[in-house]
Structures are given as structure tokens and as C-alpha cells.
NUBAVEX-145374 format. One record per residue (C-alpha): residue in one letter; x, y, z. Coordinates in steps of 0.05 Angstrom, whole numbers, padded with zeros to 5 digits, always signed. Each point is the difference from the previous one (the first is absolute). Example, Ala and Ser with C-alpha at 12.3 -4.5 7.8 and 13.67 -1.06 7.14 Angstrom:
// residues 2
A+00246-00090+00156/S+00027+00069-00013/
// end
This chain:
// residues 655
X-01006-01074-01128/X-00021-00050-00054/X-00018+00032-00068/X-00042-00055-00015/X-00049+00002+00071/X-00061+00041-00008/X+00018+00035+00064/X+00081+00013-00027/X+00018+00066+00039/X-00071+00013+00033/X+00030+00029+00068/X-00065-00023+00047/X+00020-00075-00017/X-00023-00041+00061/X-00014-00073+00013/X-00035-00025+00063/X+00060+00011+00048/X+00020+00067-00019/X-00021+00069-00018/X-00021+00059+00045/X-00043-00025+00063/X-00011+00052+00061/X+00013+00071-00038/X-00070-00020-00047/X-00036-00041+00058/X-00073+00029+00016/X-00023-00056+00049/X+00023-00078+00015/X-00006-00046-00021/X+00054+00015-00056/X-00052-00006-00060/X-00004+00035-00064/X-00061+00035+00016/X+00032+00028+00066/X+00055+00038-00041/X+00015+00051-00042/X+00008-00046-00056/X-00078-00015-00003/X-00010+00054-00051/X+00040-00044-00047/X-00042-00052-00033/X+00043-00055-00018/X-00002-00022-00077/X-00022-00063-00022/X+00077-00028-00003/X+00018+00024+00075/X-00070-00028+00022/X+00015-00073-00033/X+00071+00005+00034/X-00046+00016+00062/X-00030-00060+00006/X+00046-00043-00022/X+00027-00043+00062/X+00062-00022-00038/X+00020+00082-00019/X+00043+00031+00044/X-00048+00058-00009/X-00049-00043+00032/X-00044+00046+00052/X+00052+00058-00015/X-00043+00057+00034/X+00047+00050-00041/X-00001-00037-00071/X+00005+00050-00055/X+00020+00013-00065/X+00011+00055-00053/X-00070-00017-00026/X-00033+00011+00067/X+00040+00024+00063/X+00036+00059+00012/X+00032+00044-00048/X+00056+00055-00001/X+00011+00073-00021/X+00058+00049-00005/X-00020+00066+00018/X+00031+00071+00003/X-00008+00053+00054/X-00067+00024-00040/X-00021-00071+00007/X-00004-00018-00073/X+00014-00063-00024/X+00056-00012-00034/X+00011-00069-00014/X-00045-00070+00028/X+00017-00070+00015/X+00076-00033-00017/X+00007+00074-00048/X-00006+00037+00069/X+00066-00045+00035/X+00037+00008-00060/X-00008+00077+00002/X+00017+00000+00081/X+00065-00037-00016/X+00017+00054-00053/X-00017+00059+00045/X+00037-00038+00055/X+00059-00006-00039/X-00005+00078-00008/X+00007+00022+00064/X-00084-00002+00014/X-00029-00005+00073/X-00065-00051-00011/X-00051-00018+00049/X-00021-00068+00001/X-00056-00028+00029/X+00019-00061+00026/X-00041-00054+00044/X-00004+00044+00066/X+00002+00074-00028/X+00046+00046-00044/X+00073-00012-00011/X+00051+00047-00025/X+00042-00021-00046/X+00071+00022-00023/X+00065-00031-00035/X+00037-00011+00055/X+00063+00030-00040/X-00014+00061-00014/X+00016+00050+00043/X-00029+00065-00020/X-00074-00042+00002/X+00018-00017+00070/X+00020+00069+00025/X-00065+00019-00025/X-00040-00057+00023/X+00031+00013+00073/X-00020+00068+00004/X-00072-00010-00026/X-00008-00049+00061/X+00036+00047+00050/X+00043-00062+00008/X+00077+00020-00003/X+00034-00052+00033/X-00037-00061+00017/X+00015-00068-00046/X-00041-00017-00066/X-00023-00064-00009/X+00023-00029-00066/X-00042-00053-00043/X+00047-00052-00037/X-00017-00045-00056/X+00024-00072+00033/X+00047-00025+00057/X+00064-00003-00045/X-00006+00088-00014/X-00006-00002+00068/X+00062-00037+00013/X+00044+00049-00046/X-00021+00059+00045/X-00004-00032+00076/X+00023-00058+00046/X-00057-00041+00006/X-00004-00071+00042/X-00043-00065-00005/X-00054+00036+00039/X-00010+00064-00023/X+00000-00036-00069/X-00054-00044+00028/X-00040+00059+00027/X+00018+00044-00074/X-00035-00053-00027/X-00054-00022+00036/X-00076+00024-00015/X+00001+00057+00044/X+00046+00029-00034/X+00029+00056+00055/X+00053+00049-00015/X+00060-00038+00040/X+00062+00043+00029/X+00059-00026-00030/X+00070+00029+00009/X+00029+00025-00062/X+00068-00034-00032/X+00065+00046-00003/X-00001+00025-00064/X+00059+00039-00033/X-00018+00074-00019/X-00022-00001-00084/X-00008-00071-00004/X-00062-00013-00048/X-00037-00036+00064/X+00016+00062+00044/X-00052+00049-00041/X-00051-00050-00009/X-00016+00028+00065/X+00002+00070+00014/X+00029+00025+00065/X-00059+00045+00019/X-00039-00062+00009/X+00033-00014+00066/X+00045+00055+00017/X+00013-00009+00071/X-00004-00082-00001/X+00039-00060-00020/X-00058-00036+00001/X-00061-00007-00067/X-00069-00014+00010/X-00015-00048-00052/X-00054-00034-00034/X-00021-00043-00061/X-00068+00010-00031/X-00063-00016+00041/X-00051+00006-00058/X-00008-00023-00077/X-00001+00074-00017/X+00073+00002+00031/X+00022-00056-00031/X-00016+00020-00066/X+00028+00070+00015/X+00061-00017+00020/X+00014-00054-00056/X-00009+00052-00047/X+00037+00054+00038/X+00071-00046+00011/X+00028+00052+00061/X-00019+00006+00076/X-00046+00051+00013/X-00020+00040+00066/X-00062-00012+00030/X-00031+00046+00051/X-00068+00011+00027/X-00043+00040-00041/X-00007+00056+00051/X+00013+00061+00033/X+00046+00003+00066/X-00041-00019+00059/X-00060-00021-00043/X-00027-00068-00020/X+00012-00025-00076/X-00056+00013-00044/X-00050-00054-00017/X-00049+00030-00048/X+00011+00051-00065/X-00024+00057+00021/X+00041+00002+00064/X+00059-00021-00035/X-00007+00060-00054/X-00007+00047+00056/X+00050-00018+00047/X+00059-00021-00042/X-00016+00054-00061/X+00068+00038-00009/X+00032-00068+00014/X-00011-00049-00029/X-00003+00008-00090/X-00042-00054-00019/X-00048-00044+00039/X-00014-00078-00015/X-00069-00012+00021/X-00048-00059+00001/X-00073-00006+00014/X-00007-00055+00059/X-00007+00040+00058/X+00043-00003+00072/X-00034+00005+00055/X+00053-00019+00061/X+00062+00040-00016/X+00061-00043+00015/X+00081+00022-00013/X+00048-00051-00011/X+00022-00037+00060/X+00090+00011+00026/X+00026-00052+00019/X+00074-00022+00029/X+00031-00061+00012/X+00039-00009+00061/X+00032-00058+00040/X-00033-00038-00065/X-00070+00016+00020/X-00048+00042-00038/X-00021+00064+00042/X-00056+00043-00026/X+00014+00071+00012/X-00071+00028-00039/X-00052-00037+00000/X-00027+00011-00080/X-00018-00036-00056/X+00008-00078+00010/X-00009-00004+00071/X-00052+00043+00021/X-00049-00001+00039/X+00040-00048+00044/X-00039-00051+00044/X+00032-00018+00062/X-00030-00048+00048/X-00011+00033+00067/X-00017-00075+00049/X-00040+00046+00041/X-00080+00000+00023/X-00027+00048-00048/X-00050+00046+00049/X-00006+00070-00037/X+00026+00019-00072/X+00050+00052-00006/X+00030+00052-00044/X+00072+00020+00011/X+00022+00057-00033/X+00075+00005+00004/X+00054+00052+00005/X+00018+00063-00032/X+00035-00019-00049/X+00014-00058-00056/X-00077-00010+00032/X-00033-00061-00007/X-00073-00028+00027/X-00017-00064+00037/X-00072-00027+00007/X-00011-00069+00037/X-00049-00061-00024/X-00011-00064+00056/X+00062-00041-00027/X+00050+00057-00031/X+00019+00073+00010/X+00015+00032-00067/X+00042+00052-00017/X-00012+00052-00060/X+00049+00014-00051/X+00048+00061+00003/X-00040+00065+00002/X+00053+00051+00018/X+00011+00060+00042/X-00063+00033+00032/X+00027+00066-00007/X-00040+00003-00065/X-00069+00011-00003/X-00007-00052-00056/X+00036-00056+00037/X-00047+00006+00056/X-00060-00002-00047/X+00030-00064-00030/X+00012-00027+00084/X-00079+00021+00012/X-00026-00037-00075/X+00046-00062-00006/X-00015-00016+00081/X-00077+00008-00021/X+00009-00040-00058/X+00038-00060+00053/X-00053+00006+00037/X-00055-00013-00051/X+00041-00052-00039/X+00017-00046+00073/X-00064+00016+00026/X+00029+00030+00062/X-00034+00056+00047/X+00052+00036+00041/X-00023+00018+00070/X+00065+00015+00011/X+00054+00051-00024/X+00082-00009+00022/X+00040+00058-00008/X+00075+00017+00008/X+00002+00045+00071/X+00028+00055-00030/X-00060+00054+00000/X+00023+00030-00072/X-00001-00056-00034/X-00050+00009-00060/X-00030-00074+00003/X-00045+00017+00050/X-00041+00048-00044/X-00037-00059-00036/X-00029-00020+00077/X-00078+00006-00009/X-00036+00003+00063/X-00029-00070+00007/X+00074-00027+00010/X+00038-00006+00058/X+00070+00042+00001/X+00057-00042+00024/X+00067+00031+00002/X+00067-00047+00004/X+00064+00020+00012/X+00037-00006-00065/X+00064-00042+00020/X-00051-00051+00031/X-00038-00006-00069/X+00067-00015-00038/X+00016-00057+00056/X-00073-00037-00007/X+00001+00012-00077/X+00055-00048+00003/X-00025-00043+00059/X-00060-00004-00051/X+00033-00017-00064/X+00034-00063+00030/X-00053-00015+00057/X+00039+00004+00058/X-00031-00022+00068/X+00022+00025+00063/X+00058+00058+00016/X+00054+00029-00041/X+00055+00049+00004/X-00012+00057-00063/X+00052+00045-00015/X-00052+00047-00040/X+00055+00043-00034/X-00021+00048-00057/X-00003+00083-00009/X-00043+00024+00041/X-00066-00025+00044/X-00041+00044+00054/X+00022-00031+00064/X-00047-00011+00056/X+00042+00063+00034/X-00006+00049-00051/X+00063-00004-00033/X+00018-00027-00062/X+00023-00077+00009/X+00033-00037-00054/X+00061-00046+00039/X-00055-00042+00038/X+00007-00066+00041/X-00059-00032+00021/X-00032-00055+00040/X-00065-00019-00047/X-00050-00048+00016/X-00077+00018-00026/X-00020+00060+00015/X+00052+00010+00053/X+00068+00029-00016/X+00052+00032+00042/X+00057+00037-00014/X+00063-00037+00024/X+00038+00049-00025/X+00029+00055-00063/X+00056+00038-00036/X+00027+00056+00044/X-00041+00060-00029/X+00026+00062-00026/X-00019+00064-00025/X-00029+00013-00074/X+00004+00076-00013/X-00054+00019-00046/X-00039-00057+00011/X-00032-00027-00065/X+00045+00043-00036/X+00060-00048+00033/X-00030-00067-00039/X+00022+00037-00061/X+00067+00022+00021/X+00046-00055+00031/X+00041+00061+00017/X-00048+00017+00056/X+00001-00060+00027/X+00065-00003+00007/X+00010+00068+00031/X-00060-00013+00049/X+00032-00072+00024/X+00074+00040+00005/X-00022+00049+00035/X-00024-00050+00050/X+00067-00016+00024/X+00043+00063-00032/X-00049+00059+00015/X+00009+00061-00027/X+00066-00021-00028/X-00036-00055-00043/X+00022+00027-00060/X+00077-00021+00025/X-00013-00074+00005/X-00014-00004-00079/X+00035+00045-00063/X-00045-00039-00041/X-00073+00021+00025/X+00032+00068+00022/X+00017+00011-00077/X-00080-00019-00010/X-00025+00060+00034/X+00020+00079-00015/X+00019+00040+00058/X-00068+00030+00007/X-00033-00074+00003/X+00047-00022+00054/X-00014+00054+00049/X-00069+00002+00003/X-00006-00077-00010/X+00039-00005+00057/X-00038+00057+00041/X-00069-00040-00017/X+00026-00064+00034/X+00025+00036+00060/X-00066+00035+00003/X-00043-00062-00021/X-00038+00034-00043/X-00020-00047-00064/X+00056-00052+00022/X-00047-00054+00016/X+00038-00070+00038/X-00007-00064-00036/X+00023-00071+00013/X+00017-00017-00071/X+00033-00051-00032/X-00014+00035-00066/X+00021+00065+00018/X+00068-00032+00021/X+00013-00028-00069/X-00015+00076-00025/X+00055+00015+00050/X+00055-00052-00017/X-00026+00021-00080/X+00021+00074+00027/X+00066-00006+00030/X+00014-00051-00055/X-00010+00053-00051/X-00047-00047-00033/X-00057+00045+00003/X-00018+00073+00037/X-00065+00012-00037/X-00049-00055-00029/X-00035+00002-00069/X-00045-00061+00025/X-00010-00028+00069/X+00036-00067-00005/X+00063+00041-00031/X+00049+00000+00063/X-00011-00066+00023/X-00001-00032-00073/X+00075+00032-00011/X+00028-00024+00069/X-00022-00072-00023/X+00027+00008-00064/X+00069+00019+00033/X-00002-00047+00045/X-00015-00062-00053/X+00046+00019-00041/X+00055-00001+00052/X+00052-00065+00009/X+00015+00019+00063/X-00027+00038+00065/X+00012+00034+00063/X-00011-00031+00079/X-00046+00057+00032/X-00047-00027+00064/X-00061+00047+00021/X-00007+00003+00077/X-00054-00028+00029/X-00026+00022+00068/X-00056-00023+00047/X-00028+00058+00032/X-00072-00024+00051/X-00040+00061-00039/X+00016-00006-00064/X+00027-00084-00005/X+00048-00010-00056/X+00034+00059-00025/X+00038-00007-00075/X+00050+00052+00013/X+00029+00023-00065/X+00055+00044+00021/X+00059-00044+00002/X-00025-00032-00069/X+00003+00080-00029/X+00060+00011+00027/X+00044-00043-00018/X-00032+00010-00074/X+00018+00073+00005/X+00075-00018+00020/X-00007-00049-00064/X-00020+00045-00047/X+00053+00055+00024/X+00064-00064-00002/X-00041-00003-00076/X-00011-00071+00008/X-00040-00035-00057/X-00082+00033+00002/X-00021-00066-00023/X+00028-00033+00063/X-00028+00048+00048/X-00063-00017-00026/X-00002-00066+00008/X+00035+00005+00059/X-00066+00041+00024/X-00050-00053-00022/X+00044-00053+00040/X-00005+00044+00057/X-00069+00002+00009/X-00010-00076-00031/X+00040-00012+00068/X-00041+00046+00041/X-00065-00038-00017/X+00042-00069+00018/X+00023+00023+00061/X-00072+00023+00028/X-00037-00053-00014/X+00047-00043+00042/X-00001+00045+00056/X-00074+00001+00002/X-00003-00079-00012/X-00071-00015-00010/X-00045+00001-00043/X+00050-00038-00057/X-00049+00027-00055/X+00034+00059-00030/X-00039+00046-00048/X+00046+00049-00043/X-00052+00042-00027/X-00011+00082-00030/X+00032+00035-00058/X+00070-00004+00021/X-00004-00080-00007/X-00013+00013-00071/X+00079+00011-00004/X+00022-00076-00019/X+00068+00002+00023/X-00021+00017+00081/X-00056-00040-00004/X+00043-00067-00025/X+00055+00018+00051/X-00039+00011+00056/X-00042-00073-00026/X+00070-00034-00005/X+00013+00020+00073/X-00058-00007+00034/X+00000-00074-00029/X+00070-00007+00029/X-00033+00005+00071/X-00052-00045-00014/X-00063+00053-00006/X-00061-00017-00043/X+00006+00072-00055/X-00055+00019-00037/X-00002+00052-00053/X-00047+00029-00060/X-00012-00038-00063/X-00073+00007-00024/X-00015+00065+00039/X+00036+00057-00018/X+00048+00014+00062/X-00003+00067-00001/X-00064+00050+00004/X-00026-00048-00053/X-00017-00039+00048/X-00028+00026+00054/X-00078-00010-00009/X+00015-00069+00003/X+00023+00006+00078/X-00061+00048+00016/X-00045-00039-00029/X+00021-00055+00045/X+00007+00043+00058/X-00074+00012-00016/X-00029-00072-00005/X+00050-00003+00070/X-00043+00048+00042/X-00066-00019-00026/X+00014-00074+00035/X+00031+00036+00063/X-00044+00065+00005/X+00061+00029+00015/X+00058+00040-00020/X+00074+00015+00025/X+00036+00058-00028/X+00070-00016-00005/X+00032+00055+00029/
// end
């Protein structure tokens, strides 16, 4: 930012601890000839600085200047260019200003780009990624902006600021309605959420962007719905043409797309909840004999990859859901390209158990299928990321997993050690009519778990979901459940906060998966006080511990019809099951390791009250930091699971 430096606003600025590393890397070891940068000859200047022990540009594999690194270009959807170098910024703040959609590329692929005030450029940014309801990230100039807008503590500052530079989730500050503050951000950037994801600039081209553009702007991946971001021109023309207005391009190529790592901060501890930019690939240290190398390919969705080396098993950055055919072209290139650069030969591949589940496709013949169940994978992903030894008690709680009986599991206790695991126990299961179609409407969930204990009369129990559904829904819904046709059982924890979301009137039908549960936390957080609710808990000798939600429902129905305070129901639920996860692990005793693991841990407010109370009773509680807790994360326990049965020549499906 000095006028008088020869490299004053040149946005690939590096010095010999910064600057892009893994999205240009060809080969290790991390040399200038091994990167995308080699095409760059450095001038005479950046070659003296170079050399030059004393420079802090000393052996800076990235040096560069406007004379001799990369250089930028403003384009239009014909691909002209309009404007180069600090000319092309200034014009991209201007068109910003006016209401313009711009894709960026950034250090790990495209970025779209959008003043985070305007609302008519958001309505229209939202609908040209099919995204109507799920948060925006928004990119701030410094801390103090950030301060005006959010509630932000010592250690999501620490984390804001830190070189990895994440978005954070910060809860936003009580603002009163036409305040100047209160339209700095637009309300369609989080509809449904009192939370922001936030972020300060992760690049020089940022930096200098936003100090000339003096307002927080939203910044999105430079994609399609379902598709990875765009890394290179011509699939960034193509695939966000109608979208985006102009395009900021540079020439230094990406070869390892990366998004920007989300992260939240919870009992005052970082927890990654993408692995992206910053942190990834993440090296864990596995302590076991290293017999065969593996490849582990994930679940279905927010997929990731694992490949193992002797010392560490490494997990991939976020890739995404596997529904797309492009996301499972970037699963089958990026593990190559792992592979190649840790000079590890899979013998072996680990697979969720569920038989759909589009990983398995990248399987070549010469390796060895290995399927794990999928609530067994989130335990040892955490047994891995703090390298437990011996037995613990997992309560693997997310959405939904295959369970080793065919039904969907999701409310999971389990006795993990290796590649042994059995199931000590689960949420009572219920009915979800219109199966997949039920994860998208907490409505369903809600009339499949009332109809449990109200039958055909369901629709009694609650006004709320029964106002949900039209006359027509509610008979056949209710036929299809009494028929068991499409009305699946599941076990899930998940699926419960969809139905405390329901009755709540929080939610009936989801614009984005984490929708539900996001607004029950929300409610619950912002409440000063709560309600006493207990969840029965039964021992039955074939199915061990049974979470029996019924009374918990209940007495939340009777709540909401006395029109006590939503807020305290809700927290009232998390304390519930905070209790229920006490109360087991006592009863079974042993082991005094206790994993809290899946998506649902994700939720900061169970996970630190179920912590606080399991500490009360003198248990050991482990939970996710580094790896991603929910399907994030799950390579990370297949991979180990497959370094486990390579030693053992062995393999116990938890069922």
C-alpha cells in the first residue's frame, strides 16, 4: 500500500512465508520449478531479493513483481479486455458499487462477488446459483467493520486474523430497524440465521480491493449449485455466463481447486467445519504400522478424500456433493493427484456401506473394496484426530448413515475400539414418510415421529404441523405410513431437531439442509431461560439403550399449546438430550473415553452442554477440532479403519 514501493498495489505480493502454496503445487518439494509460477521468470530486482539471506524475500518460491509475475485483466462476457493491472480493481470497485456481480479468481478458484447491501444484486445473485435460502459469506475490510455488524470474542478475533484466514460464524449484534449499520448488510444475506459467516481478506488482491471499495461485500463460490468453483477461464465463462457481469482474471494457473475453509468457535476452541483454503490437505498422525496404502473416499455428501502415507493419514479439502458429475470428477483427479504428490499406491479402497453412495465409482480394479459402516467412520475419525488408544463410548449423532440393518441410523451409541464397534444402543426410530423427500421437510418428520405414538390421529397432537400440510397431504401422508410404503425408519438425532424445528414452527420446509437445526439453535441461544424436559431411557437385551423421545415431545407440545416462550422450549430440548448423553454414559460405566462425533455435534450449544456434563461425572470427552465433525470428516475414520484391517486381516461390521 506504499506509493513509493515498486510493488505498491501489485495483488500477488508474497515474501517467503506467504502466498499461494498447494492450489499451484505440481510436485514436492515446494520449489519454484514444481509450480505454476515457473513460467514467471523473475526480473533482475526479485532475483537479487532472491538471494539475498538478509531479504525477507529470501528463497520466496512465489516472488513476483509487476515487472515479471502475474498480471490481471477485467473482462466482459465476450471476454474482451477491458481494463489491466491496478486500472482493472479500480473499475471492479465502480461496477461493484453499481449493483455488478464479478467473478474473481482468487487463490483456490473463482469467487463471486457482490456489495453485500444491495439487495436487488443479491436476489439476482441467489437465483443464478439456485441458492434461495442458505447464508452468504461476507468479506470485511478489518476486525473493527466487523465489530459494528457482529459480536465477536478474543478467539474468533484470533482465528479472523490469523493466516488462514477462514470465514468464521459470528452471531450478529441487535440492530434497530434503519439504523445506518443495519443496511450495511442486507437481509437476504442470511435470511433464516442470526448468525454471519465472516471473513477478512486472504490475498493481496483482496486487500487492495477492499481498501478501495470501503463496504463489506458478499463472497460466494464462483459456481453453479452442486458443482465445484471454477478454476480456469474458460470454465468460468461457461459456467457462470448469465451470472456473473464482469470477470477478474489473472494468468498463474490453479491446479488444486480449494473453497474457503468455515469455521466456528465453540467452548473457546476453534472447530473446522470445511476443510478449505488454509488448512487443507490436513496431516494427521495415524501411530499405527503402515502395511498397505489406502484411499478412502468418503460420503455422499460435503465429500471429502483421505489417502494414507507411513506416519500421517491426510485428508483432502472440501469437494462437495457427489450428486454432480463434476464433483466426482474432481474426487477421482484431486485423489490421483494425492496420490502422485505423497507418493502413495492404494491397494486399498474404504467406502461408506451404503451401496448408492457415488464414491465408490472411482474404485479401479487393482484395489480392494472395503465398506464401513458410516457411524463407525465418524467415531475413529475422531479417535484419529486426538490418538486415542484403547475403547470409547461414541455417540455418532448426525442426519442420516446406512445402518448395518438397513435402516437409516443417525441417534447412534457405540462401543469403538479398532476395527471393532458395537452398537450399545440408539434414538427410538420413527417413521419418515417420503423418505428423502422428509430431509427437506421437517414437517414430515414430525408427522412420521407423531404418528408413532398418535396414529392416525397424529394430526391432533400438533395445530402447528397440521396447519403445514393441506387436507389432501395429510390423508395420504398418513395412509403411506400406515401402509409403509416410502416411510423408511430412522434412528436420528438429526431428524429429531427437524421435528422439534416442526412443532416449534421454526421451520416445515428447508431451503438448505442445515436450515431446521441452525434455527432451533438460534432460539435456543438466544433464550435467558429454559424448560426441564428428561427423555426416557430404556434398556431393552435386543436393542441396549433406547433414547425414548416421547416424553421429551410431549411435554413440548403441551408447552407450545400453554404458549410458553419458543426460545425456552428450545433450549429446554438441547438440555434434554445434553442430559440423555450424561445419563448413558454413567449407566454403561466403562470405557471413560467419550467421543461426541457426526453432524449434529456441529451445533455448539449441545455439544458444550453435554461437554460440561460429562466432565461433571468425571469422563475423559473428546470432540472435533481439526477434522470437520460432520461428513467432512469422514475419510479420515475410513482411512484409519483401512490401515486397521490391513494389520489385523480382518474386519467387523458394526451392526
Amino acid at each position: 500500500m506504499d506509493p513509493a514501493d515498486r510493488r505498491y498495489l501489485f495483488p500477488f505480493i508474497t515474501c517467503s512465508t506467504c502466498g499461494p502454496r498447494f492450489t499451484i503445487l505440481r510436485g514436492l518439494p515446494f520449489d519454484r520449478v514444481h509450480t505454476t509460477m515457473a513460467p514467471f521468470t523473475p526480473c533482475n530486482a526479485c532475483s537479487r531479493e532472491y538471494a539475498d539471506p538478509r531479504d525477507r524475500r529470501f528463497h520466496a518460491e512465489t516472488i513476483a513483481c509487476a515487472n515479471c509475475g502475474p498480471a490481471l485483466e477485467l473482462k466482459n462476457e465476450a471476454q474482451e479486455t477491458l481494463f489491466t493491472g491496478a486500472a482493472a480493481i479500480h473499475e471492479v470497485v465502480r461496477q461493484l458499487r453499481f449493483g455488478a456481480i464479478v467473478a474473481v479468481k482468487g487463490i483456490g478458484g473463482y469467487q463471486l462477488l457482490a456489495d453485500a447491501s444491495a439487495d436487488s444484486t443479491l436476489v439476482r445473485l441467489r437465483k443464478g446459483k439456485a441458492r434461495p435460502g442458505k447464508p452468504l459469506a461476507v468479506l470485511f475490510d478489518s476486525l473493527s467493520t466487523v465489530a459494528e455488524i457482529c459480536d465477536v470474542s478474543g478467539g474468533e478475533a484470533q482465528v479472523l486474523n490469523s493466516p488462514e484466514k477462514p470465514i468464521v460464524i459470528l452471531r450478529r449484534k441487535h440492530v434497530q430497524q434503519g439504523r445506518h449499520e443495519a443496511r450495511t448488510i442486507s437481509p437476504l444475506v442470511a435470511p433464516y440465521s442470526s448468525q454471519l459467516g465472516v471473513m477478512l481478506p486472504a490475498s493481496p488482491l483482496h486487500h487492495v480491493l477492499m481498501s478501495m471499495m470501503g463496504r463489506p461485500l458478499v463472497a460466494t463460490s464462483g459456481n453453479r449449485h452442486g458443482e465445484p468453483i471454477s478454476i480456469d477461464e474458460r470454465t468460468a465463462f461457461a459456467k457462470l455466463h448469465g451470472l456473473a457481469d464482469v470477470w477478474l482474471v489473472h494468468d498463474r494457473q490453479i491446479l488444486h481447486r480449494v473453497d474457503d475453509a468455515v469455521v466456528r468457535i465453540s467452548g473457546s476452541r476453534p472447530r473446522i467445519m470445511r476443510l478449505g483454503r488454509g488448512y487443507a490437505p490436513l496431516a494427521l498422525e495415524h501411530r499405527r504400522t503402515h502395511v498397505t496404502d489406502v484411499l478412502a473416499v468418503g460420503g455422499q455428501e460435503k465429500n471429502a478424500f483421505a489417502v494414507t502415507t507411513p506416519q500421517h493419514i491426510v485428508l483432502s479439502q472440501h469437494i462437495g456433493d457427489l450428486a454432480s458429475p463434476e464433483a466426482l470428477s474432481m474426487l477421482a483427479s484431486e485423489s490421483r493427484d494425492f496420490a502422485a504428490l505423497l507418493h502413495c499406491r492404494p491397494t486399498a479402497i474404504v467406502m461408506d456401506l451404503h451401496p448408492d453412495y457415488q464414491g465408490a465409482r472411482i474404485a479401479t480394479p487393482d484395489l480392494r473394496p472395503v465398506a464401513l459402516q458410516h457411524h463407525h467412520a465418524h467415531a475413529l475419525s475422531c479417535i484419529l484426530e486426538h490418538g486415542l488408544i484403547g475403547p470409547v463410548l461414541a455417540f455418532a449423532w448426525d442426519g442420516a448413515g446406512y445402518g448395518g440393518d438397513q435402516t437409516i441410523w443417525g441417534g447412534e451409541i457405540l462401543r469403538v475400539e479398532d476395527t471393532r464397534a458395537s452398537r450399545l444402543g440408539s434414538l427410538r426410530s420413527f417413521s419418515l414418510p417420503g423418505g428423502e423427500q422428509a430431509m427437506r421437510e421437517p414437517r414430515r418428520s414430525a408427522l412420521g415421529l407423531l404418528y408413532e405414538v398418535h396414529g392416525a390421529a397424529a394430526f391432533t397432537a400438533s395445530p402447528v404441523v397440521r396447519r403445514a400440510f393441506t387436507a389432501e397431504e395429510q390423508r395420504l401422508l398418513v395412509a403411506a405410513i400406515h401402509q409403509r410404503v416410502n416411510a423408511p425408519r430412522t434412528s436420528s438425532i438429526g431428524r429429531l431437531f427437524d421435528v422439534a424445528a416442526s412443532i416449534l414452527d421454526l421451520c416445515q420446509i428447508v431451503l438448505y439442509s442445515e436450515q431446521a437445526p441452525v434455527a432451533l439453535e438460534n432460539s435456543a441461544a438466544a433464550s435467558t431461560t429454559s424448560r426441564l424436559y428428561h427423555m426416557a431411557i430404556d434398556h431393552r437385551p435386543d436393542r441396549g439403550y433406547v433414547l425414548d423421545w416421547e416424553p421429551l415431545v410431549q411435554a413440548m407440545l403441551e408447552d407450545v399449546a400453554n404458549g410458553v416462550e419458543i426460545g425456552a422450549i428450545a433450549r429446554g430440548f438441547h438440555e434434554a438430550l445434553a442430559d440423555s448423553i450424561a445419563t448413558i454414559a454413567t449407566a454403561v460405566g466403562n470405557p471413560r473415553q467419550v467421543v461426541l462425533t457426526g453432524g449434529v455435534f456441529q451445533n455448539a450449544l449441545l455439544t458444550s452442554l453435554a461437554e460440561e456434563r460429562l466432565d461433571a461425572r468425571g469422563f475423559k470427552v473428546y470432540t472435533h477440532g481439526l477434522v470437520p465433525a460432520g461428513d467432512g470428516g469422514l475419510a479420515a475414520g475410513q482411512a484409519l479403519y483401512g490401515l486397521l484391517i490391513s494389520c489385523e486381516r480382518k474386519a467387523v461390521v458394526c451392526a
